[in-house]
C-alpha positions as CSV (number, residue, x, y, z in Angstrom):
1,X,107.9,103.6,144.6
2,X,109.4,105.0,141.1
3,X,107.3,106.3,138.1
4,X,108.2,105.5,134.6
5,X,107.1,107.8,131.9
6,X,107.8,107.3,128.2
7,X,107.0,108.8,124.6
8,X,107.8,106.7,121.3
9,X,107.1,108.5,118.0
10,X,106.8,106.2,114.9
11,X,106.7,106.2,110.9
12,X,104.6,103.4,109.3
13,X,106.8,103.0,106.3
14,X,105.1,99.2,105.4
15,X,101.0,100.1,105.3
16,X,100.5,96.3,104.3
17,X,102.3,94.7,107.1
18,X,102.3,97.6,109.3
19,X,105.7,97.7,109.7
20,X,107.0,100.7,111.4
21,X,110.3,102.3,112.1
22,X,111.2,104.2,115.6
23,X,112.0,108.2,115.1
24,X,112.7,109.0,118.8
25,X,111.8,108.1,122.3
26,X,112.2,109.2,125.7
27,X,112.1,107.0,128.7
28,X,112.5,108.6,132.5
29,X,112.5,106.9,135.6
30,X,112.2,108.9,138.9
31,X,110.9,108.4,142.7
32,X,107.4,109.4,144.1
33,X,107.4,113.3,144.7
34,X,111.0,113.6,143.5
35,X,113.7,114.7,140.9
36,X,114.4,113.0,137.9
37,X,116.9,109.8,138.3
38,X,117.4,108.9,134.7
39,X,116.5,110.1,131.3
40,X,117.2,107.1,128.5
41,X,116.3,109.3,124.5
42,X,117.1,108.3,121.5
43,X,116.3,111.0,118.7
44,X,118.7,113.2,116.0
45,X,120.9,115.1,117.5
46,X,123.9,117.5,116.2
47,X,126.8,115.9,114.6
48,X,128.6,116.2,117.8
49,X,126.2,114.8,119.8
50,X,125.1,110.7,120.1
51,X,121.4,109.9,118.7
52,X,120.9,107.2,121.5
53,X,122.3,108.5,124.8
54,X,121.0,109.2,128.6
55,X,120.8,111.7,131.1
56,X,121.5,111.5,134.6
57,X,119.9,114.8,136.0
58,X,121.2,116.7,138.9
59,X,119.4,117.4,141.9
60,X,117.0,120.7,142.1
61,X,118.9,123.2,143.7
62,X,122.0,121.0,144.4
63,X,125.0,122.2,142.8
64,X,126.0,118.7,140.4
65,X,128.7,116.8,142.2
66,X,129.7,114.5,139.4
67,X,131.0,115.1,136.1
68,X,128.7,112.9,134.3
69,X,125.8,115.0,135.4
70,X,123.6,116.9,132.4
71,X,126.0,114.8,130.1
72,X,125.2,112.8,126.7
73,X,126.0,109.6,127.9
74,X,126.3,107.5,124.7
75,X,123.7,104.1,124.2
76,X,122.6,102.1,121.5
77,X,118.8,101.9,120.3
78,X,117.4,100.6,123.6
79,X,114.0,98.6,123.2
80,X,111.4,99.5,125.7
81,X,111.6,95.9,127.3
82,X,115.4,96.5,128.3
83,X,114.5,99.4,130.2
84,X,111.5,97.9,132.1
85,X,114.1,94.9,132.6
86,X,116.1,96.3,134.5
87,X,113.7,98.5,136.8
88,X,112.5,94.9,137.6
89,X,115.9,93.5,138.2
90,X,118.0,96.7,138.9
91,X,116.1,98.8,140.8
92,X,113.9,96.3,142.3
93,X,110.2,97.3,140.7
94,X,108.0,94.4,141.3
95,X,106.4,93.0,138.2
96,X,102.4,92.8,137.6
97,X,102.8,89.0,136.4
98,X,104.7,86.2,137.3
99,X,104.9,86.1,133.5
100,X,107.1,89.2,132.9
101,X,110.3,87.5,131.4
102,X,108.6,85.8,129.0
103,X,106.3,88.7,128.2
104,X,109.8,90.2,127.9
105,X,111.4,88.4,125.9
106,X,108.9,87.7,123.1
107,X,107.5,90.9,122.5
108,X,111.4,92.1,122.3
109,X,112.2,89.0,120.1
110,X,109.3,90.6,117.7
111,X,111.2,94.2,118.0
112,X,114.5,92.6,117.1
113,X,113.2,90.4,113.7
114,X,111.6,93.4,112.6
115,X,114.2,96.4,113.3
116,X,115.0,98.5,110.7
117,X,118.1,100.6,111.8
């Protein structure tokens, strides 16, 4: 069984239409009773540093046995439907509907008309 937890924070910058534009998010996936397996944020960063990047956490009380651990791992602006694509298809996460591609794909379709950055 895995958890997902995330946090978007938005600006309304079109009151009429309600158009809004992402700030920052923070999407983490991990197991039942368990440590962190992977931290997906996108938020301002320092210059040095990528706005849209992810973590993969070490192990508490492990020392971290791969370089990539604790690193920025540089990603583009990922839409929320990407990431519970590919715990469905990646990680294996079974889906409430029969319906969840399509769900998918039109709610993301709406994200990507309407993107402002």
């Amino acid at each position: 069984m895995l958890f997902f937890r995330g946090y978007q924070f938005f600006e309304v910058f079109d009151d009429d239409s309600f158009r809004i534009s992402t700030l920052k998010y923070y999407y983490s996936i991990w197991p039942k009773q368990s440590e962190l397996l992977i931290d997906f944020h996108y938020h301002e960063r320092k210059a040095d540093l990528y706005k849209g990047h992810l973590h993969i956490p070490p192990k508490p009380g492990v020392a971290p046995v791969h370089f990539l651990i604790n690193k920025h791992i540089p990603t583009a602006r990922i839409p929320i439907e990407d990431v519970v694509r590919f715990m469905i298809t990646e990680v294996g996460v079974t889906p409430r509907t029969d319906a969840w591609q399509s769900t998918l794909n039109e709610t993301e379709a709406i994200f990507s008309a309407n993107r402002t950055k």
